[in-house]
C-alpha positions in Angstrom: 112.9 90.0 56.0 111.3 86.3 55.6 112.1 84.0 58.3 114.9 81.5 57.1 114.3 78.0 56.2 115.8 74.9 57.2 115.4 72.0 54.5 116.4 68.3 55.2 116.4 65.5 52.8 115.1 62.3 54.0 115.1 58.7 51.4 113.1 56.2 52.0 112.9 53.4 49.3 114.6 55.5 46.8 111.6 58.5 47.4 113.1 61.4 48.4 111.0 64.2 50.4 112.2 67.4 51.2 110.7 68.7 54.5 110.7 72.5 55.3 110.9 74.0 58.8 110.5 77.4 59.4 112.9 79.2 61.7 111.8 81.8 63.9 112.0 85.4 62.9 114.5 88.0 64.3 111.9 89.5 66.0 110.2 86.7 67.4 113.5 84.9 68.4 114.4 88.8 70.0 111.9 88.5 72.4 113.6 86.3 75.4 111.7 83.2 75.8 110.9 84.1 79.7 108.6 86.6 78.6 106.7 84.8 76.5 106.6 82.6 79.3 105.7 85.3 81.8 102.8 86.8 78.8 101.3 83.2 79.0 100.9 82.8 82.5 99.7 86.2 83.3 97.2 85.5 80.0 96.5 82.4 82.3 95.9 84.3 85.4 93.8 86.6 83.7 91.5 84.0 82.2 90.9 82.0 85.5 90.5 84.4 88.1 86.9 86.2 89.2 85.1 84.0 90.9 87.0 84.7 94.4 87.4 88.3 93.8 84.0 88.6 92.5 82.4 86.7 95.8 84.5 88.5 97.5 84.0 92.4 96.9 80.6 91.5 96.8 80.9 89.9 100.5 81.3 93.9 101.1 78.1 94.6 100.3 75.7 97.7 101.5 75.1 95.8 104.6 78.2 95.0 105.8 79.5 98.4 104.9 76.7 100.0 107.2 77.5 97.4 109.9 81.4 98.3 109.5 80.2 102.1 110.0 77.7 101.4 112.8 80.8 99.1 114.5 83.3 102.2 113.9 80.9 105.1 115.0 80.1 102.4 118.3 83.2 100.9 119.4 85.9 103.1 117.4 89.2 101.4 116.9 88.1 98.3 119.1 86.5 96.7 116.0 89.5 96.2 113.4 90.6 93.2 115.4 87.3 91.4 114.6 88.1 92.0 111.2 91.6 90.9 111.0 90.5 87.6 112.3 87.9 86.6 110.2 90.4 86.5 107.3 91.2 83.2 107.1 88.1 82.3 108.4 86.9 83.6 105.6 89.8 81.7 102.8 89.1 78.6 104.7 85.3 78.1 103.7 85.7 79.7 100.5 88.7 77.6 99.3 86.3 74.3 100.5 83.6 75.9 98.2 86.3 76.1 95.5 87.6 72.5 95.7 83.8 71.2 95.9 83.0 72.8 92.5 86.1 72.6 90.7 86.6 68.6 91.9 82.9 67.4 92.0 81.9 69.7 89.0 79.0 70.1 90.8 77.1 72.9 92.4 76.5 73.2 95.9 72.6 72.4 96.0 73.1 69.2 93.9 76.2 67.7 96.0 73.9 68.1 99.3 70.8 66.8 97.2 73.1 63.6 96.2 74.8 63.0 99.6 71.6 63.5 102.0 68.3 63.4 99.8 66.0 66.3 98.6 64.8 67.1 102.3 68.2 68.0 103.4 68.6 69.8 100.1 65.4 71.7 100.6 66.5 72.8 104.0 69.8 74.3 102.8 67.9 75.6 100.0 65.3 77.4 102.3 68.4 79.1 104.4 69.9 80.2 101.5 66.3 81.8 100.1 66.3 83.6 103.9 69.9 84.9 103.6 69.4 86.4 99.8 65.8 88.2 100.5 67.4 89.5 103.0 70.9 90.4 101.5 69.0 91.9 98.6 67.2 94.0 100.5 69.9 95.5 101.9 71.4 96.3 98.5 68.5 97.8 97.2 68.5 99.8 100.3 72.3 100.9 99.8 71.1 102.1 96.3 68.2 103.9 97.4 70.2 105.9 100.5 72.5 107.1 98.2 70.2 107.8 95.7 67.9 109.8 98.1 71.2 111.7 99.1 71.6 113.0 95.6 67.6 114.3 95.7 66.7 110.9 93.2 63.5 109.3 95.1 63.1 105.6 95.8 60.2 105.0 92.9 62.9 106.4 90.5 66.2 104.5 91.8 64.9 101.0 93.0 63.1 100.4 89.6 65.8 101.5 87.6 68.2 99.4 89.2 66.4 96.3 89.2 65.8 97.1 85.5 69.5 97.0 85.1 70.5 94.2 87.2 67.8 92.1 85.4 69.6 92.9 82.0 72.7 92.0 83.0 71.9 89.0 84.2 70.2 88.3 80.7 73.5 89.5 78.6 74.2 85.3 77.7 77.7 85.2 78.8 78.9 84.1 82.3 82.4 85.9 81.7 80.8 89.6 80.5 78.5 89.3 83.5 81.9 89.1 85.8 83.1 91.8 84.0 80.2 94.3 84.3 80.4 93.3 88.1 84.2 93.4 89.0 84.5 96.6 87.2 81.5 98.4 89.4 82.7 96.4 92.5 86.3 97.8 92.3 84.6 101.3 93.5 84.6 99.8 96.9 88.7 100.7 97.2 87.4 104.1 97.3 86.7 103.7 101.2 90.2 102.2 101.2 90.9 106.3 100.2 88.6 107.5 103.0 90.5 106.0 105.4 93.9 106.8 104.5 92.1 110.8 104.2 90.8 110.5 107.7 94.6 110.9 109.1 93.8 107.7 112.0 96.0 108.3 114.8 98.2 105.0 115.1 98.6 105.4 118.8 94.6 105.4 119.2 94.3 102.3 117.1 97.2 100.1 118.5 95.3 100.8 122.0 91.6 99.8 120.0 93.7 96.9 118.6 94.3 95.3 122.1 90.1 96.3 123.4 88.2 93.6 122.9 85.1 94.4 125.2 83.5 90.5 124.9 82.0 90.8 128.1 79.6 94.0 126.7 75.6 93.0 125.5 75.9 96.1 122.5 79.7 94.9 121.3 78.7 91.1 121.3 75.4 91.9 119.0 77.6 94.1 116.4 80.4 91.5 116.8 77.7 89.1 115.5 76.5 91.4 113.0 79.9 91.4 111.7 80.2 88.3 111.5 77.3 87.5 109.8 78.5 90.4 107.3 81.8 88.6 106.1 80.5 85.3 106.1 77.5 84.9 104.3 75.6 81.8 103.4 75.2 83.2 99.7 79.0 83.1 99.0 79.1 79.4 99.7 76.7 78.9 96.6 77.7 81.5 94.2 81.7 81.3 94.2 81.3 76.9 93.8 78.3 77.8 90.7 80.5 80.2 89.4 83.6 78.4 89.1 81.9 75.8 87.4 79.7 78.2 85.0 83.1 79.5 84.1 84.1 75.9 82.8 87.4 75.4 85.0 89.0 72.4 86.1 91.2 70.8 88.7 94.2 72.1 87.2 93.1 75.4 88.1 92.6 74.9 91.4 96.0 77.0 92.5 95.1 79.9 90.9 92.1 79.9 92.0 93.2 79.8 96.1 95.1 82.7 94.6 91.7 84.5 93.6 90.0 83.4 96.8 93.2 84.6 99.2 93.6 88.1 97.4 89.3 88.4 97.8 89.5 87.4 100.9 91.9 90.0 101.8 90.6 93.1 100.2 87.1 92.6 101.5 88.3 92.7 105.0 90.6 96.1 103.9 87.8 97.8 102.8 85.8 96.8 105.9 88.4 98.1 108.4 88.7 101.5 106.0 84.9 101.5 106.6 85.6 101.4 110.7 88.5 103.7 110.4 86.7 106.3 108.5 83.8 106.3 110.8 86.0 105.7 113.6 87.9 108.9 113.2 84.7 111.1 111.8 82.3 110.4 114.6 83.2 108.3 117.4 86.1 110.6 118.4 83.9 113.1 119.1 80.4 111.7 119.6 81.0 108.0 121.2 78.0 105.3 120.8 76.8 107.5 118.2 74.1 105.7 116.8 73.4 105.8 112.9 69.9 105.7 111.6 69.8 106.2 107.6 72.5 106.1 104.9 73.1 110.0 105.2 74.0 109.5 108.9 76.4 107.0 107.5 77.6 109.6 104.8 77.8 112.6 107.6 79.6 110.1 109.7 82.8 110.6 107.0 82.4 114.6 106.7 84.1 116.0 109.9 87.1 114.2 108.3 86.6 114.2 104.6 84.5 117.2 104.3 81.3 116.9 102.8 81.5 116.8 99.5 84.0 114.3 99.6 82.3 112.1 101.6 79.0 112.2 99.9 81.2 111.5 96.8 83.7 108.6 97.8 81.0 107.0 100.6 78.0 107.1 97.6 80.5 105.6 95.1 81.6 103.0 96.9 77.9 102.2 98.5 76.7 102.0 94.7 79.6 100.1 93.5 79.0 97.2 96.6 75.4 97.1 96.3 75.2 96.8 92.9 77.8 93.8 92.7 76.0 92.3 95.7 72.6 92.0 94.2 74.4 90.4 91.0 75.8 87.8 93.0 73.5 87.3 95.7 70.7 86.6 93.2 72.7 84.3 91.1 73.7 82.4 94.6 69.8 82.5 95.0 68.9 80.8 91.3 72.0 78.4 91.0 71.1 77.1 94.3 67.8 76.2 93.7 68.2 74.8 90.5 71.0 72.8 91.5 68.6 71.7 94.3 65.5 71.1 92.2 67.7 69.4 88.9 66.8 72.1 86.5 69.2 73.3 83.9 70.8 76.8 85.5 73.5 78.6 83.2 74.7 82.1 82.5 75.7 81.3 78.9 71.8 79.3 78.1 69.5 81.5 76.4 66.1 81.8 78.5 63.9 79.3 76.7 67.0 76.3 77.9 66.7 77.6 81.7 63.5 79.3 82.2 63.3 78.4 86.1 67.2 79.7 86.8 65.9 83.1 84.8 62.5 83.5 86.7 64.3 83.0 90.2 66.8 85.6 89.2 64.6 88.2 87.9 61.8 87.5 90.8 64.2 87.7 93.6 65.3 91.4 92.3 61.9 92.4 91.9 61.2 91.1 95.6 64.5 93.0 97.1 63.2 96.0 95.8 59.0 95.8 96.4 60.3 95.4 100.3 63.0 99.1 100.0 60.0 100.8 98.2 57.8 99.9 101.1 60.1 102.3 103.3 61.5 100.4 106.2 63.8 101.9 108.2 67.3 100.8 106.5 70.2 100.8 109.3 68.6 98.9 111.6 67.4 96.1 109.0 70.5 95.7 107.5 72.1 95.0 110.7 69.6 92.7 111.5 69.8 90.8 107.8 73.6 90.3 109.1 72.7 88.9 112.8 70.5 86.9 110.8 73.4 85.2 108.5 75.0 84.6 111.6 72.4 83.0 112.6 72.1 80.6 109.9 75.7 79.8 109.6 75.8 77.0 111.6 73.7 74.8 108.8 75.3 76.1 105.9 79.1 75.5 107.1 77.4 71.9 108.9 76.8 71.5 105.5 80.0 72.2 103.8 82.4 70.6 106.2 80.6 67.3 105.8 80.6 67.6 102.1 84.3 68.1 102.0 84.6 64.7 103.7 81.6 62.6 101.7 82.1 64.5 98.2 85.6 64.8 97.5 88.3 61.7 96.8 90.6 61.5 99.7 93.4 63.3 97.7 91.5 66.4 97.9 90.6 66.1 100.7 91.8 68.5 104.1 94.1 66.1 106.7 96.8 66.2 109.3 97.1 70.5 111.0 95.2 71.6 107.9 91.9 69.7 108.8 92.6 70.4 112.5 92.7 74.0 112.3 90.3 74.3 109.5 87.9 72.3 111.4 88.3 74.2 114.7 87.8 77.7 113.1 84.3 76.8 111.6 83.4 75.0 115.1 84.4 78.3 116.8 82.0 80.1 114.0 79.2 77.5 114.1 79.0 77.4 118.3 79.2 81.6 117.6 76.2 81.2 115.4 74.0 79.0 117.8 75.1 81.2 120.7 73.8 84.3 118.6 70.4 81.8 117.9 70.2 81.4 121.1 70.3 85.2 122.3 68.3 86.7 119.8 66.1 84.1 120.6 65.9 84.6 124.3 65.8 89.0 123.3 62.7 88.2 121.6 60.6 86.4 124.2 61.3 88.7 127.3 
């Protein structure tokens, strides 16, 4: 049937024009106008959000998911607390990350380069290099365990990975590289799986929930570690490039705290499913186990899950995090020096426009993995790589909170409770960091 049409008559100076306006169709005027409505929004949702879920699944990364288990297998129960609380720690510095980017239109590196000179820049550019090698070599680590547990050896894995990861990277599109790295990272909800399959008895965590054994040297140093695990300098970098590589604006900004809330919210689930799962398979019956390679790790699951799946669910989701994690950490890595150094940085230029952000991205994947094929021992360097971020914290959110003041026009800017607690929760991290600095310093002199 063709749509009706409505024809007025309109004369002007003795010139008549006849102007046709089409009517919708039945169908079309069928469908209730809320949905179409509803359609457009959720279109809208679906076209802004990824940056906060993307940071965020890969703030689970291999080595806070070994830290997670080491915590579990340790301290049992006693450690979901931690994790509960670092929520909206966690929101809080990524939603100042968010405003910088989406505001300023500017990435991280360059805002600190224009508000305190290239010295100040280089600094925050030289903790973020630390925190990526180190990240990275924890996700190539992730990638080899589990490859090694399915009889695939390191020269075979680690290569083939970074082969991968460097192609992505290269694919010219920002938005098809989020893709590629949402859709691996959602395997991490698999340990979400374990846990609920571990059968946790309730009565045995609400007691772990109200332990909190502060006063203990081993529970402070993983309570560091874990620290350092959710709140990495890296994120800080990637989520305020990637917001801006994805070509959003202020008027996004909502749905974007949305993105960053969710992500913040599912990383820390999947990091208590980790502790749980461990919780239940090992430290139940073997307390202060200690776990020395990813199959320890995977074993840790079996009593449980049984072992085929645990090597299944525990090697999935290890794949899925690490391989998200070197994605973003090495993008972090490139975007902030480039945004550091002025050079042009861009998932959507071709390599002859951004032939520095390229060569850092591709070099600091072929470094993560030279260091996993050299055959360090892997559980006790990740856990280390994650003291170490909480070690460096104290620059990198120095950083942020002063740039929220300097950077931003007052409108955007925190006040009143909001900038009171916001403020207090990143001075209890910071003075957490240099406490950490201070140990680990002290540890390695005796």
């Amino acid at each position: 049937m063709e749509p009706s049409l409505l024809r007025l008559s309109l004369s002007k100076r003795n010139v008549e024009t006849t102007i046709e306006l089409q009517q919708p169709s039945p169908i079309e005027s069928a469908t209730p106008i809320s949905r179409r409505i509803h359609f457009g929004r959720l279109g809208l949702w679906l076209a802004v959000i990824g940056p906060g879920l993307m940071v965020m699944l890969a703030d689970t990364d291999a080595g806070s998911i070994i830290t997670a288990a080491q915590s579990g297998a340790q301290w049992g129960f006693s450690m979901v607390l931690p994790q509960l609380i670092l929520i909206p720690i966690l929101y809080i510095v990524q939603e100042i990350t968010v405003r910088l980017g989406l505001v300023t239109g500017k990435g991280h590196g360059e805002l600190i380069r224009e508000h305190f000179g290239m010295g100040w820049a280089m600094v925050s550019v030289i903790t973020l290099f630390i925190a990526c090698v180190g990240a990275l070599v924890t996700e190539f680590a992730g990638i080899a365990g589990v490859a090694q547990m399915f009889h695939i050896p390191l020269w075979v894995s680690v290569p083939a990975v970074t082969l991968l990861l460097i192609l992505v990277g290269f694919s010219g599109s920002y938005r098809r590289v989020e893709k590629i790295g949402l859709a691996v990272g959602l395997f991490e909800l698999l340990f979400i799986i374990a846990a609920i399959m571990a059968k946790p008895d309730f009565n045995e965590m609400a007691h772990g929930l109200a332990t909190f054994p502060i006063g203990h040297g081993n529970y402070l140093f993983l309570l560091a570690a874990n620290v350092g695990a959710v709140i990495m300098p890296w994120m800080v970098f990637y989520q305020q490039g990637a917001v801006i590589d994805k070509r959003l604006r202020k008027k996004d900004l909502n749905l974007q705290r949305w993105d960053t809330k969710i992500g913040a919210v599912v990383t820390q689930l999947i990091m208590i499913a980790v502790v749980i799962a461990t919780a239940v398979g090992i430290h139940a019956t073997t307390p202060n186990a200690v776990l020395n390679d990813i199959e320890d790790v995977s074993r840790a699951l079996t009593p449980s899950l049984g072992p085929t799946t645990g090597i299944i669910l525990f090697g999935l989701g290890m794949a899925g995090a690490a391989f998200l994690a070197a994605i973003v950490v090495s993008l972090a890595g490139a975007w902030g020096l480039s945004e550091a150094l002025g050079m042009k940085h861009s998932l959507d230029l071709p390599f002859k426009k951004a032939k520095g952000f390229y060569s850092v991205y591709t070099l600091a994947h072929v470094g993560g993995a030279v260091i996993v094929l050299l055959g360090l021992p892997l559980v006790s360097l990740m856990i280390n790589v994650e003291v170490m971020n909480a070690v460096l914290l104290p620059i990198v959110l120095g950083f942020l909170i002063l740039l929220e003041r300097k950077a931003l026009p007052k409108e955007y800017r925190m006040s009143g409770t909001r900038k009171h607690i916001a403020w207090s929760l990143t001075g209890i991290v910071i003075l957490f960091g240099l406490y950490t600095a201070g140990s680990t310093l002290i540890d390695a002199l005796k």
